[in-house]
Legacy VTK file of the C-alpha trace (Angstrom):
# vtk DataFile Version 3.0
C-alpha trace
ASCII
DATASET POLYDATA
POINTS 155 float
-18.289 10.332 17.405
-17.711 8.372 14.782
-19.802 7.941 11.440
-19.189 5.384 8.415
-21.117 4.849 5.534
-22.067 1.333 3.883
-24.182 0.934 0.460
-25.434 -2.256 0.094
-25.226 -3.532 -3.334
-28.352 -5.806 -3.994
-28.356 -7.870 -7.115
-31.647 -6.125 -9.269
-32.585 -3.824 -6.915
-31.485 -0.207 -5.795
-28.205 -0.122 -4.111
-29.465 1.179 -0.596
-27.034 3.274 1.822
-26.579 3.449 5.577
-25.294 5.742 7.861
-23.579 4.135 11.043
-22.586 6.155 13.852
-21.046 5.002 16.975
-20.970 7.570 20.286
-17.642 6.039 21.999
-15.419 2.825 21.185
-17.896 1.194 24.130
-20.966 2.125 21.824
-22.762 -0.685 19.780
-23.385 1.141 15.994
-26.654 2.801 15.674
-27.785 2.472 11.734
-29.609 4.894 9.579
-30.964 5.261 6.403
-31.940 8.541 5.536
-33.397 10.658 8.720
-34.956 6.965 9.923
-33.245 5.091 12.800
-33.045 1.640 11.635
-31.830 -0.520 14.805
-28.594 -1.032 16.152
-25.979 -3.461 15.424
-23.174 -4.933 17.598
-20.506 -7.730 17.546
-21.695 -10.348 19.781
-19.085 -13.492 20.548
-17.425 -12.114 16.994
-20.712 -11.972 14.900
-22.317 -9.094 13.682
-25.649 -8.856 14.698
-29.062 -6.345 15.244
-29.424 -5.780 18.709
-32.606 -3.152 18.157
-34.777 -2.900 15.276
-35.564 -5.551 12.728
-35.653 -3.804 9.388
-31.590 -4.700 8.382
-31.448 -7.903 5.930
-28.833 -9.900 7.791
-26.281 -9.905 4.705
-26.315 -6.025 4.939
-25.465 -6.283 9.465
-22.643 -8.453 8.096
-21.520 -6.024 5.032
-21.563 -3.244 8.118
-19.383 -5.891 10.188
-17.042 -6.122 7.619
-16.332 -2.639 6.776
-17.019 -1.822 10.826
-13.649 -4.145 11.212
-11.504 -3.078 8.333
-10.955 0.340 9.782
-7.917 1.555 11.168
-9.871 2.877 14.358
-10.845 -0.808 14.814
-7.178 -2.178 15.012
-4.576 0.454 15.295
-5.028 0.723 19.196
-4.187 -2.600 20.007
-1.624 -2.628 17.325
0.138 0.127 19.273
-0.384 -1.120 22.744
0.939 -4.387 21.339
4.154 -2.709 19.989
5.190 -0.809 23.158
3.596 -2.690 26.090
6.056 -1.189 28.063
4.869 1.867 27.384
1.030 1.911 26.744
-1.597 1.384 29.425
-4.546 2.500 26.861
-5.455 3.878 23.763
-8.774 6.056 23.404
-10.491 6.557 19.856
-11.436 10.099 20.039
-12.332 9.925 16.281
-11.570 8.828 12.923
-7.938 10.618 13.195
-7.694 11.300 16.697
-6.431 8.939 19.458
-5.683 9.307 23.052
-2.454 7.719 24.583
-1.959 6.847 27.932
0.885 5.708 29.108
2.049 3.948 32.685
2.869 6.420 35.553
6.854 4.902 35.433
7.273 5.145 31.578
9.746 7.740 30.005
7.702 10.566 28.030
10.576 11.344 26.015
11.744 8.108 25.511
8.312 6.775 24.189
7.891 9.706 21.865
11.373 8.737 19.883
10.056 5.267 19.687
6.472 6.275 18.872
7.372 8.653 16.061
9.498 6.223 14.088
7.315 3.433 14.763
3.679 4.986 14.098
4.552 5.776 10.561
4.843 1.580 9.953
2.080 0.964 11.650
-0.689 3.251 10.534
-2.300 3.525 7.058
-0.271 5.741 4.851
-2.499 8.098 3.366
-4.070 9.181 6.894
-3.087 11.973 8.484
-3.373 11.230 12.460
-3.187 13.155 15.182
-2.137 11.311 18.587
-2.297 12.785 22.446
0.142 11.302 24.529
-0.184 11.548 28.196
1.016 9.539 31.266
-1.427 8.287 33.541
-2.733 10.467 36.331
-0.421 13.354 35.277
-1.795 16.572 33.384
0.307 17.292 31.015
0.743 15.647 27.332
2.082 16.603 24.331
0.896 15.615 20.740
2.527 13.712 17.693
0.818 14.281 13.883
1.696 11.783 11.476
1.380 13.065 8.231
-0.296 11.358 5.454
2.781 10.072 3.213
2.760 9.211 -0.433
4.341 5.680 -1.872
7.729 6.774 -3.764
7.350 3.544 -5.588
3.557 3.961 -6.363
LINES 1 156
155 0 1 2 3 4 5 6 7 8 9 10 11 12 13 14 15 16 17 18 19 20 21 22 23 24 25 26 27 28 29 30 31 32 33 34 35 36 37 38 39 40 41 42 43 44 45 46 47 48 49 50 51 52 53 54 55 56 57 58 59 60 61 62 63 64 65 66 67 68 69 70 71 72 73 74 75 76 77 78 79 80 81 82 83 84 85 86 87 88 89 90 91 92 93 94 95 96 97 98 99 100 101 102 103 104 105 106 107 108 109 110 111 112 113 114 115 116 117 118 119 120 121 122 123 124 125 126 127 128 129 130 131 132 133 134 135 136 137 138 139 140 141 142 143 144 145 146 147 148 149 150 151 152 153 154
């Protein structure tokens, strides 16, 4: 599961804050506010918009769009499956900091996991620490690769 929260800023009035939780990656975002289920939001033919519910102004389903698609969770998997497409048949969100690998049947575990480790640190936010299960399809057995939040030298 996986739960974000947005505060819409409105110009002389409160500030008002949402809770969005998503189930799975395949999961539109169910919004709250408070203990009260607001609707539901999804991105429909790349606009954010309420699928359930009516009680969201639509500059606030947009705000949630925005901040939905600036998170890591959002690009990182096709990031990686883009960098080693040799390698990667899928990448499963488990949560915020934990993903799911998969790789093709005929790809070399160890092989991947020297690329992977050198490569992951470029590709995913620095101050995250992540924590990534790599597996090859239809086999059991995986092992799994942390990358460490690391601090800027030069910051």
């Amino acid at each position: 599961m996986i739960e974000l929260t947005y505060v819409f800023e409105q110009e002389f009035l409160e500030d008002a804050s949402y809770q969005l939780i998503r189930a799975s990656t395949e999961d539109p975002w169910l919004v709250l506010s408070g203990c009260k289920v607001l609707g539901i939001i999804d991105e429909v033919e790349g606009s954010w918009t309420q699928i359930v519910g009516g009680d969201i102004p639509p500059v606030a389903i947009e705000g949630m769009g925005d901040l939905i698609n600036m998170q890591q969770f959002t690009w990182l998997p096709n990031l990686i499956k883009k960098q080693w497409p040799k390698y990667v048949l899928d990448v499963v969100v488990e949560n915020v900091d934990r993903y799911e690998i998969i790789c093709h049947k005929e790809a070399c575990p160890k092989r991947f996991q020297q690329r992977f480790i050198l490569g992951i640190h470029a590709l995913a936010q620095r101050e995250s620490a992540l924590v990534f299960k790599i597996r090859c399809f239809q086999k059991s057995d995986s092992y799994e690769v942390v990358k460490a939040p690391s601090i800027d030298r030069y910051v």
